[in-house]
mmCIF file of the N, C-alpha and C atoms, coordinates in Angstrom:
data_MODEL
# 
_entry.id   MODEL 
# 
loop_
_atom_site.group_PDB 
_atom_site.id 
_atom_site.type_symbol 
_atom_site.label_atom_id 
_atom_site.label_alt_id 
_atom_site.label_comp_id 
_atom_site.label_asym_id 
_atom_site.label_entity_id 
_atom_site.label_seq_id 
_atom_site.pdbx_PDB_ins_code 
_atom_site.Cartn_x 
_atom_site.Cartn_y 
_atom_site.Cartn_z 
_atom_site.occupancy 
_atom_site.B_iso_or_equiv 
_atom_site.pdbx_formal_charge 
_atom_site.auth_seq_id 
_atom_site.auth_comp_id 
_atom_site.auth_asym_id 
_atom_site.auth_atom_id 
_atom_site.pdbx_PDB_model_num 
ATOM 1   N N  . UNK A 1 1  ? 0.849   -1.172 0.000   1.00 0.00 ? 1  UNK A N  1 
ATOM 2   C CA . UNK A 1 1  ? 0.000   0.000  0.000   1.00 0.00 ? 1  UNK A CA 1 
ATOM 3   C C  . UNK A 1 1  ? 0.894   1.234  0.000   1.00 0.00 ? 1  UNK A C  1 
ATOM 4   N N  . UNK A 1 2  ? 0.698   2.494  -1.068  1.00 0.00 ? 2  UNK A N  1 
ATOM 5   C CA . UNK A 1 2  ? 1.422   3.165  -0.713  1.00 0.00 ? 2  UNK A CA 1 
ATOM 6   C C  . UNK A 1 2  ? 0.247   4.516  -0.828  1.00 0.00 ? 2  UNK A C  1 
ATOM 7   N N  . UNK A 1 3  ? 1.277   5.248  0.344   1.00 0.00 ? 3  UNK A N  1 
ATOM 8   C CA . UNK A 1 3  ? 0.390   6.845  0.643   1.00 0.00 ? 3  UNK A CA 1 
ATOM 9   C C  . UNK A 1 3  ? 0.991   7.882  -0.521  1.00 0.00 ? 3  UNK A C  1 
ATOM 10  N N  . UNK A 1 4  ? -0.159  8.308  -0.463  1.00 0.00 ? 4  UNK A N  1 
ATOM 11  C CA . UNK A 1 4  ? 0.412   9.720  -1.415  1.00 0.00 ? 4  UNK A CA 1 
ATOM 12  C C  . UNK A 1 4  ? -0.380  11.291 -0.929  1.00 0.00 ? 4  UNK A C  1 
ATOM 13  N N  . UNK A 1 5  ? -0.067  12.182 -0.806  1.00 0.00 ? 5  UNK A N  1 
ATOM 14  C CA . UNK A 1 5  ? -0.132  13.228 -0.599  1.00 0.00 ? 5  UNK A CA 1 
ATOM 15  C C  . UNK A 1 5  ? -0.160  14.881 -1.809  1.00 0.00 ? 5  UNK A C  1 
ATOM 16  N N  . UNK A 1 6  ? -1.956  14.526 -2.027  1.00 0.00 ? 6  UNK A N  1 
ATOM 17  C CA . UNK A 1 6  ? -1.865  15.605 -3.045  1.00 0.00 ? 6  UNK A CA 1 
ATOM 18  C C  . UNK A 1 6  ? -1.663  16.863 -3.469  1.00 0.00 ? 6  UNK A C  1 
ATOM 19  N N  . UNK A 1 7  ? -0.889  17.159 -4.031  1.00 0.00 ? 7  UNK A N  1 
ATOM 20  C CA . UNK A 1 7  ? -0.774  18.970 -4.519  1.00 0.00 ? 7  UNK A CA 1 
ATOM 21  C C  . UNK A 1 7  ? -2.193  19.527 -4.531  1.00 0.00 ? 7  UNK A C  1 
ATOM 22  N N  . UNK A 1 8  ? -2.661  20.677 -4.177  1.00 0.00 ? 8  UNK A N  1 
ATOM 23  C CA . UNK A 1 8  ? -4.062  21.284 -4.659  1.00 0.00 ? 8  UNK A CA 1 
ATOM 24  C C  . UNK A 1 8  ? -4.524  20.881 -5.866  1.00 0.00 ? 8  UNK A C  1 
ATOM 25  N N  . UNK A 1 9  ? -3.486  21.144 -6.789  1.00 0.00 ? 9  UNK A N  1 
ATOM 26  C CA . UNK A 1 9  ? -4.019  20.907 -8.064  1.00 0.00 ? 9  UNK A CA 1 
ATOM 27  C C  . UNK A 1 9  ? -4.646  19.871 -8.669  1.00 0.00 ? 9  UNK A C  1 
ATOM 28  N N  . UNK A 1 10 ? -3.813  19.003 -8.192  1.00 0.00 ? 10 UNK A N  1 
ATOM 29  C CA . UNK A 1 10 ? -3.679  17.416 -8.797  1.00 0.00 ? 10 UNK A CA 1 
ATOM 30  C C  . UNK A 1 10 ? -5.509  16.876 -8.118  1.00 0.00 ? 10 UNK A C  1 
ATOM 31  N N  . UNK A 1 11 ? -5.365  17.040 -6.392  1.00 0.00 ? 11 UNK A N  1 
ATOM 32  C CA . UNK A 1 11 ? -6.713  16.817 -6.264  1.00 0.00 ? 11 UNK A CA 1 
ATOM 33  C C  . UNK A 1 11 ? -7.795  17.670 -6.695  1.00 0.00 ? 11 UNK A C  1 
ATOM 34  N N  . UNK A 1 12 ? -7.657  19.022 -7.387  1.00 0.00 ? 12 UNK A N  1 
ATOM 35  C CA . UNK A 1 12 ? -8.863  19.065 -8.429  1.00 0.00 ? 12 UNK A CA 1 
ATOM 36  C C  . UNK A 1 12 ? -9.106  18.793 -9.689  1.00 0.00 ? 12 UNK A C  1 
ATOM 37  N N  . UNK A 1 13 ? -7.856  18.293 -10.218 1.00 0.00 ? 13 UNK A N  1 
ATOM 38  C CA . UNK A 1 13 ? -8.175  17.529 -11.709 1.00 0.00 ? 13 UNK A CA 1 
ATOM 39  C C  . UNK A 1 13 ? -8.587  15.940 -11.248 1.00 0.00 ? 13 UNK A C  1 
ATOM 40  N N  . UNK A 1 14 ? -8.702  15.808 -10.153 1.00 0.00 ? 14 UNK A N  1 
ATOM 41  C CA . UNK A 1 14 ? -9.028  14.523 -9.649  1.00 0.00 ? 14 UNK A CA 1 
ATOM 42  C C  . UNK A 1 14 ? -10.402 14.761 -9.480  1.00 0.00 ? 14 UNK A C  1 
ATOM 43  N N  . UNK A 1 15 ? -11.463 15.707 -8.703  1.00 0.00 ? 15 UNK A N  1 
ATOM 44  C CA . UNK A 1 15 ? -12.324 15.933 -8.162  1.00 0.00 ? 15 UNK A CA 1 
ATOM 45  C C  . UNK A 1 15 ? -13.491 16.247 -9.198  1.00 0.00 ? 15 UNK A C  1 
ATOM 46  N N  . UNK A 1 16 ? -12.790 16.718 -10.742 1.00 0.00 ? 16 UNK A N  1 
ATOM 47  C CA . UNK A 1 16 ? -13.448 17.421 -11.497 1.00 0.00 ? 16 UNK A CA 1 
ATOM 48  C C  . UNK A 1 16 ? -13.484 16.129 -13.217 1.00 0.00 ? 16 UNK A C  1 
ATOM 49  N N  . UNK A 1 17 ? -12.701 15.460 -12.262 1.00 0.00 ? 17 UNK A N  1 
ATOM 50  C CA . UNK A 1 17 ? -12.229 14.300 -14.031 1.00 0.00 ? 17 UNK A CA 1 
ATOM 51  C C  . UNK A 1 17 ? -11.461 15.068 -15.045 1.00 0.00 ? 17 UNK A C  1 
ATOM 52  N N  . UNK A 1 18 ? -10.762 15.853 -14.797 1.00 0.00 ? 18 UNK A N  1 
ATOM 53  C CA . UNK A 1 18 ? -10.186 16.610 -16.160 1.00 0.00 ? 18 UNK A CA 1 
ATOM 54  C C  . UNK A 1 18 ? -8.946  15.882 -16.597 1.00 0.00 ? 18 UNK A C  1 
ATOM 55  N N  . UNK A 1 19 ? -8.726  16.122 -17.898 1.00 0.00 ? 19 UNK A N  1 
ATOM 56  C CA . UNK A 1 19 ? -7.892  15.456 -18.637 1.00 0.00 ? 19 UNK A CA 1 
ATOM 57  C C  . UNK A 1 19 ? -6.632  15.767 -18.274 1.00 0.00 ? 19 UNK A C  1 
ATOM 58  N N  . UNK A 1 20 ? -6.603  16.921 -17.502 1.00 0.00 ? 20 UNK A N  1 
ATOM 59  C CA . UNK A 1 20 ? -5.189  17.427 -17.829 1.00 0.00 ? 20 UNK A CA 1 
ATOM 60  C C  . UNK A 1 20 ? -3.840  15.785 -16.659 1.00 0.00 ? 20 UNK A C  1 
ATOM 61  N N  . UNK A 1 21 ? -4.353  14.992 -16.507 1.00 0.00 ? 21 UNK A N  1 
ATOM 62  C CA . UNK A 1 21 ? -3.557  14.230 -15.512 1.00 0.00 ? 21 UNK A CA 1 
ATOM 63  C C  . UNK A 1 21 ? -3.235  13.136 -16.442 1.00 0.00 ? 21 UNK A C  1 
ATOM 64  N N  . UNK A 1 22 ? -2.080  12.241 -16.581 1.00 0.00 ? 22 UNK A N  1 
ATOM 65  C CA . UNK A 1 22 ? -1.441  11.450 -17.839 1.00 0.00 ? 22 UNK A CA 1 
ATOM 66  C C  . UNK A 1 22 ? -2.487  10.156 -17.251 1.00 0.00 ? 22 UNK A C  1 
ATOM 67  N N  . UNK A 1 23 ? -2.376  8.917  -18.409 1.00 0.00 ? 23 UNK A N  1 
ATOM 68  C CA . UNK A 1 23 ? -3.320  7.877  -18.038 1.00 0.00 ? 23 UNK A CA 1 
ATOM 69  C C  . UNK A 1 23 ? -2.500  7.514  -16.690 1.00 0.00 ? 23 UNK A C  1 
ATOM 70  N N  . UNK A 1 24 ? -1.267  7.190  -16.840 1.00 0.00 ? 24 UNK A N  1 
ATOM 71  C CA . UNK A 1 24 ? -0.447  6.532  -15.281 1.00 0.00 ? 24 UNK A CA 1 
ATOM 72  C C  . UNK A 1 24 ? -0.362  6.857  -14.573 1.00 0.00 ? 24 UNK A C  1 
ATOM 73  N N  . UNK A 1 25 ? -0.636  8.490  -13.865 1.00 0.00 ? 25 UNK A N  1 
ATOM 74  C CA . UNK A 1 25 ? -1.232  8.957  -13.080 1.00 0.00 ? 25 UNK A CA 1 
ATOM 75  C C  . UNK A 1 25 ? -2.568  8.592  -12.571 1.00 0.00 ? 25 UNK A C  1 
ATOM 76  N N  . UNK A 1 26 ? -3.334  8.905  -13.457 1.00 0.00 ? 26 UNK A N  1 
ATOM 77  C CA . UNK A 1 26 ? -5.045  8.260  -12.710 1.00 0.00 ? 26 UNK A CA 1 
ATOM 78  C C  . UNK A 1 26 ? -4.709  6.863  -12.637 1.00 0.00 ? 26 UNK A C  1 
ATOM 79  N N  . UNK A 1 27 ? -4.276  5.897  -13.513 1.00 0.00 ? 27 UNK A N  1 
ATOM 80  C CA . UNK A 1 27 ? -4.558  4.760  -12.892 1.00 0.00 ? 27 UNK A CA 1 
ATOM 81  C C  . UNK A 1 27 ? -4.053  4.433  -11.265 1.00 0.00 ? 27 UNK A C  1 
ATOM 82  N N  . UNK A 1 28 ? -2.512  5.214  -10.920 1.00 0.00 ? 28 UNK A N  1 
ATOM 83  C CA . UNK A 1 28 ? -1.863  4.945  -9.855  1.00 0.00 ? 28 UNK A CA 1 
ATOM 84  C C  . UNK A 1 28 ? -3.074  5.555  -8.381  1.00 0.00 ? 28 UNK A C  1 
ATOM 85  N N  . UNK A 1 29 ? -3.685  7.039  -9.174  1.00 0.00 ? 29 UNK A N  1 
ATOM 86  C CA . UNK A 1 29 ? -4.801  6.920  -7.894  1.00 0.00 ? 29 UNK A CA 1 
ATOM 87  C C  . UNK A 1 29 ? -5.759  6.267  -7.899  1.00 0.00 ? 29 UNK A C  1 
ATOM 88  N N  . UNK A 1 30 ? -6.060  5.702  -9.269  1.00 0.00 ? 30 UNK A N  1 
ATOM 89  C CA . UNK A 1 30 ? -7.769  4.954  -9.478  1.00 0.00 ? 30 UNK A CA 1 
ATOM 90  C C  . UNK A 1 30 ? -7.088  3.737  -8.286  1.00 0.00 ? 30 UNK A C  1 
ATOM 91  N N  . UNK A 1 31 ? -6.057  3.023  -8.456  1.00 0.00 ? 31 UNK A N  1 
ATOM 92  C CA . UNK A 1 31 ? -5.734  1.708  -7.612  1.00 0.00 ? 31 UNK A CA 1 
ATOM 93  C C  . UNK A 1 31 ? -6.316  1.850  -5.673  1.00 0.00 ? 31 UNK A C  1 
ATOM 94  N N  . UNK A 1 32 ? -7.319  1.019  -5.838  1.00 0.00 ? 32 UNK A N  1 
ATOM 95  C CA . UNK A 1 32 ? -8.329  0.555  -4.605  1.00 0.00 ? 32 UNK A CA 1 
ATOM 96  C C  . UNK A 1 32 ? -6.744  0.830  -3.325  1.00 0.00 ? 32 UNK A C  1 
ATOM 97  N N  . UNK A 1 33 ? -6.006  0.150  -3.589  1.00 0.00 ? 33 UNK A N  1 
ATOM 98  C CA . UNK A 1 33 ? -4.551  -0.210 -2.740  1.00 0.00 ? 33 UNK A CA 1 
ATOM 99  C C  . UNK A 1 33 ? -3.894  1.249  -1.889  1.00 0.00 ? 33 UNK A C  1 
ATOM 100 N N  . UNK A 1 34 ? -3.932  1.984  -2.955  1.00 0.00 ? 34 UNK A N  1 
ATOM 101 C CA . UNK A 1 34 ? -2.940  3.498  -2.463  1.00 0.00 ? 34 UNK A CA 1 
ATOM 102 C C  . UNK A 1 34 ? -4.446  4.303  -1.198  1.00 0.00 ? 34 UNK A C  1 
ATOM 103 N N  . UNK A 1 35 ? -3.623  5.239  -1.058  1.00 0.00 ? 35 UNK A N  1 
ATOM 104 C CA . UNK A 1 35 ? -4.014  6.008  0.093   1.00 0.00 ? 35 UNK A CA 1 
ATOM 105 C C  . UNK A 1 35 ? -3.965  7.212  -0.131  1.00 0.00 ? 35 UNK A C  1 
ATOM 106 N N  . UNK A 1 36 ? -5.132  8.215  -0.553  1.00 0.00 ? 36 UNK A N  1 
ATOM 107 C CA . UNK A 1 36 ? -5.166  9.564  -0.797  1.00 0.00 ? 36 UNK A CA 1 
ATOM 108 C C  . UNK A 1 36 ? -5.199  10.805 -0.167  1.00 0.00 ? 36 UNK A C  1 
ATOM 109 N N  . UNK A 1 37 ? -3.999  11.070 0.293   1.00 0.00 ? 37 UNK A N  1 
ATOM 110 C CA . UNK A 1 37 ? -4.845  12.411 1.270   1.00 0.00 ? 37 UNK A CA 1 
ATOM 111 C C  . UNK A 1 37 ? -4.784  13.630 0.834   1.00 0.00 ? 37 UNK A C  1 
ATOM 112 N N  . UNK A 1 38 ? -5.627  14.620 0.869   1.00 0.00 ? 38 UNK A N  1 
ATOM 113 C CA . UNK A 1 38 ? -5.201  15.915 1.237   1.00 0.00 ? 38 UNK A CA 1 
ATOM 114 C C  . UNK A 1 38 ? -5.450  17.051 2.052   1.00 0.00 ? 38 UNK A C  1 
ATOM 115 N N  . UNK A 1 39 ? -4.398  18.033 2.330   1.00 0.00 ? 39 UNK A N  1 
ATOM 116 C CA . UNK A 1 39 ? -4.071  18.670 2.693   1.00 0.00 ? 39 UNK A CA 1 
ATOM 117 C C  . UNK A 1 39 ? -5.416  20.099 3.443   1.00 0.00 ? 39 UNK A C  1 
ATOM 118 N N  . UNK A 1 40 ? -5.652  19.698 5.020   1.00 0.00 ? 40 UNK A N  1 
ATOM 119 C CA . UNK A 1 40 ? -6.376  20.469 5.248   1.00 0.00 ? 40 UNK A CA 1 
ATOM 120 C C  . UNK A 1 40 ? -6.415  22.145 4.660   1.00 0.00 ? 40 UNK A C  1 
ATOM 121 N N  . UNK A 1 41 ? -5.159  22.766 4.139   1.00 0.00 ? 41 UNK A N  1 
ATOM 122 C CA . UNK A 1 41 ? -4.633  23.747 3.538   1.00 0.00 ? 41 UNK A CA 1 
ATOM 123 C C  . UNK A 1 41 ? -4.972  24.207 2.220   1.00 0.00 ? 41 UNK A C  1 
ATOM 124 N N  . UNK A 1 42 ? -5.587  22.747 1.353   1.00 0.00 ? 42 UNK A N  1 
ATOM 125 C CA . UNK A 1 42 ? -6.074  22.570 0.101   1.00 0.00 ? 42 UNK A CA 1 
ATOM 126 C C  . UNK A 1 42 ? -7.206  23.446 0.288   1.00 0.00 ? 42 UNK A C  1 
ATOM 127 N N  . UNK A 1 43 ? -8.200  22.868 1.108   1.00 0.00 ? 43 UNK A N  1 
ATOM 128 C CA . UNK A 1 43 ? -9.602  23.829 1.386   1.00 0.00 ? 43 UNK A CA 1 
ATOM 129 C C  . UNK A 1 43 ? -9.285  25.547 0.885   1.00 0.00 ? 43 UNK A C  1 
ATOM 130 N N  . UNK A 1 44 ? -8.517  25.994 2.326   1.00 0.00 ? 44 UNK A N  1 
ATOM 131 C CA . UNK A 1 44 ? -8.304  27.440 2.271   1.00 0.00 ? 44 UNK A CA 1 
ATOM 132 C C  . UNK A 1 44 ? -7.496  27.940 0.517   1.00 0.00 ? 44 UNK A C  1 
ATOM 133 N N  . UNK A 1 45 ? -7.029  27.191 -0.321  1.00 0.00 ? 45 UNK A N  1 
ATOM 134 C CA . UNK A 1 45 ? -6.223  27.600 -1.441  1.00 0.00 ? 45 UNK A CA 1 
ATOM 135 C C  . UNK A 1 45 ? -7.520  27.478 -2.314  1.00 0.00 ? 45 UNK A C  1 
ATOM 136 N N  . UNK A 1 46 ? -8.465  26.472 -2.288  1.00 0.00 ? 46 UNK A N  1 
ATOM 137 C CA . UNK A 1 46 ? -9.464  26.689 -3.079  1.00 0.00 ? 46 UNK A CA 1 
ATOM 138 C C  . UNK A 1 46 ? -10.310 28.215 -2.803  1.00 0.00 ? 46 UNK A C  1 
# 
């Protein structure tokens, strides 16, 4: 299992489905296995 820790960005091209993220990227977060977090800090930057 591995953790990962998202940039603002990354979790809103995540949040929104946008293309801008390569296929091996989404698949590495689509994987059930990994661990997504982010950043209470993300909120306030949105």
């Amino acid at each position: 299992m591995d953790r990962y820790l998202l940039d603002t960005h990354i979790a809103l091209y995540l949040m929104t489905d946008s293309n801008e993220l390569e296929r091996d990227i989404r698949e590495l977060f689509d994987d059930c296995n990994n661990l997504l977090y982010v950043s209470t800090v993300s909120a306030q930057e949105i």
